[in-house]
N, C-alpha and C positions, 0 to 999 in steps of 0.2 A: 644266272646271278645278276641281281641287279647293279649297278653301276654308276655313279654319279662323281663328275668334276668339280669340281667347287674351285670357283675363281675370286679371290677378293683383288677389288680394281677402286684405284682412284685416279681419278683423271686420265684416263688408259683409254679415250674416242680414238686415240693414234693407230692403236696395233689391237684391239680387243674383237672386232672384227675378226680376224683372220685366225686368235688363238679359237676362237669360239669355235668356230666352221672347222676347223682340222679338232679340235678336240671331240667336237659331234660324230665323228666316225668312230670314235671308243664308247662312247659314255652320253648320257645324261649331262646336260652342264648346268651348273647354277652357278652365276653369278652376282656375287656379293658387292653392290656400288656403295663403297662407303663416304657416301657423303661428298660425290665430284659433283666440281661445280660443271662443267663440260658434259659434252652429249654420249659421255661412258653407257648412262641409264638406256636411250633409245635405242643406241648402234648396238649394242649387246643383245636388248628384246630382241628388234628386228633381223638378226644374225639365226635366231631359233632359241635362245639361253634361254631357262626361265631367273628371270633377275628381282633380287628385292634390294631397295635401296634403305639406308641408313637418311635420314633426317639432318645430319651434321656428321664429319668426320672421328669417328671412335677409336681407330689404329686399327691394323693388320690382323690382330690377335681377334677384340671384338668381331669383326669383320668374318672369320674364318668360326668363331663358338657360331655365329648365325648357323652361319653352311651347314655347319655338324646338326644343329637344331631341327632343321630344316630339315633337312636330309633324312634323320634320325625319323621324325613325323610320318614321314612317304615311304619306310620302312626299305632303304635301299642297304645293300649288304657289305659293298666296300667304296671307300668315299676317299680320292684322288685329290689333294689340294695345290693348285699351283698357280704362279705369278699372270698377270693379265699383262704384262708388259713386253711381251712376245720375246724377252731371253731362252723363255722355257718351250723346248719344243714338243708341244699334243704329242706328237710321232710313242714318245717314251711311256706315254700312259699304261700300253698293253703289258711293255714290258715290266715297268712294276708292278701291274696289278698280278702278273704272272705268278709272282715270288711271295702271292698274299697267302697260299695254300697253311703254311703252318708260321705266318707271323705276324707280329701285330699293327707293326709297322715297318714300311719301307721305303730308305729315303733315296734321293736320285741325289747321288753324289759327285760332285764338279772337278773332286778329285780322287776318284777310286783309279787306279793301272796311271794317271799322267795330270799334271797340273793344268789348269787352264790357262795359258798363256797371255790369253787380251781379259782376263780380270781385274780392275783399278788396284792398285797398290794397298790404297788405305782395308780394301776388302779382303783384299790377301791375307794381308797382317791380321788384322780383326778375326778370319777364319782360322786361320792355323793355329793361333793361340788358343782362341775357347774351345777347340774341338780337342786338343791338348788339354786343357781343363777338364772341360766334361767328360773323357777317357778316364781321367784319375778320378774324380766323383765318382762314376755310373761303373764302370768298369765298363760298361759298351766299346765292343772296338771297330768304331764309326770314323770316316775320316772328312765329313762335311756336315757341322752340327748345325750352319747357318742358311742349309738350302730348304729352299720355298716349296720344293717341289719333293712330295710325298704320298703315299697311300696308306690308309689304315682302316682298321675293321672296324666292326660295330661296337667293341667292347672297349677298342681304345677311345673312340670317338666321341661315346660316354662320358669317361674318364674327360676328356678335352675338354669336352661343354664346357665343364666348371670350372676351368683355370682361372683365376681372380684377375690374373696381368688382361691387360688391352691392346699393352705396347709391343716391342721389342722385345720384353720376354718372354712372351708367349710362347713363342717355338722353341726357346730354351727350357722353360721352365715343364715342356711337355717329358724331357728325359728324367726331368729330377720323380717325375709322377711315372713316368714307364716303369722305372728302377722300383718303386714304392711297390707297383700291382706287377711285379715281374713280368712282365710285354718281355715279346720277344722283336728285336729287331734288326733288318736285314738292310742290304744296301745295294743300288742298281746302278751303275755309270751312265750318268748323261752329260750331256753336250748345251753348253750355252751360250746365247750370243751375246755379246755386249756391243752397245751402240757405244756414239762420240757423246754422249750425254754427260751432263757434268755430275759424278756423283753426291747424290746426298747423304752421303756417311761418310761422316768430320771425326778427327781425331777427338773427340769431347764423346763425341755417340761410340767410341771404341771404348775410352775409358769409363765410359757409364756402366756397357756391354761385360767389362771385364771383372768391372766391381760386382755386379749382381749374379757375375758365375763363380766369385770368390763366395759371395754370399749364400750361393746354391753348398759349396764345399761346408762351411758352419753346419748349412742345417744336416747335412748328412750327417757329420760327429754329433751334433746335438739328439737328431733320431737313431743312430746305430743300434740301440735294443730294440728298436720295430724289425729292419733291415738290417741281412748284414752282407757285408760289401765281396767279399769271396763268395758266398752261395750264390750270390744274384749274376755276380760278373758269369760262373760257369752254365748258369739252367739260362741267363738270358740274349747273352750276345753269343752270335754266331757269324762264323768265317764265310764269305761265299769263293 
């Protein structure tokens, strides 16, 4: 089974090293450099990644449809996305890829069995709330809708390519489209580190985050005769 990491990195010369090299003992890495001005691009080639870079900064989401693309092309079968900012530890790779057998995706949750204690504040808040939102939307019963770190098949993958967002709703806006093509999706506990970094998500990026998962709720009632919200919660979310 082939195997492929996919890392979207910006400005990440600091720790992109080291995700790469422990992530290579699982998988294939490709490394998405979205447009860092820093030596992300070389330290990552010469680590082993195969790396394509962006021309200008496009977001997270751009960044991650490349990987899919990409990946998609070289005909690999399951495709692992996670952070280049070394929170996310390779270690976990195997074990989501484990739980790929009958799902479509699977995400490494920060808070499945216990909280994570050194998470900043404002991310906290930010988590608990939308993943509480997207629970009532989706009926998925997920308890980290805003972790980086995920695996998915070939069919979900697809489906991603085309998400129109670039931004921040990217990774949101992939439950509201699971829901749509009934995915099934599952959840792995992992472990993350947080640096003394000053975070970049401002109470303005939470109420932006919150407005556009009220807005995922609309379109739901708006589509209900495509979908409906009891058949999908039972055929698609499962317990582990």
């Amino acid at each position: 089974m082939r195997i492929v990491t996919i890392i979207p990195a910006y400005n990440e010369e600091k720790t992109i090293k080291e995700v790469v090299e422990v992530a290579l003992k699982y998988s294939d890495v490709l490394v998405v450099d979205d447009g860092s001005t820093d030596n992300t691009f070389s330290i990552a080639n010469k680590s082993g990644s195969l790396v394509i870079k962006h021309d200008k900064n496009l977001g997270k989401g751009a960044a991650i449809k490349t990987g899919f693309k990409n990946a998609l092309d070289n005909e690999y079968e399951i495709f692992v996305v996670m952070d280049g900012d070394g929170q996310h530890d390779p270690e976990f790779i195997s074990a989501l890829v484990s739980k790929m057998d009958d799902a479509d995706i699977v995400i490494g949750s920060r808070f499945k069995g216990s909280d994570p204690d050194s998470m900043p504040v404002q991310r906290r808040f930010s988590n608990k709330l939308t993943t509480e939102i997207i629970k009532f939307v989706t009926g998925y019963h997920i308890t980290d809708s805003q972790s980086g770190f995920r695996s998915f098949s070939i069919s979900a993958a697809r489906v991603f390519s085309d998400i129109i967002y670039d931004d921040y709703r990217y990774e949101s806006e992939m439950f509201f489209q699971a829901l749509k093509y009934k995915m099934v999706i599952k959840e792995q506990q992992i472990f993350c580190k947080y640096q003394d970094e000053k975070s970049h998500i401002t109470w303005i990026h939470v109420l932006n985050y919150i407005i556009f998962v009220f807005k995922l709720l609309l379109r739901k009632y708006q589509n209900k005769g495509y979908f409906s919200f009891k058949s999908s919660t039972k055929k698609n979310s499962k317990e582990n």
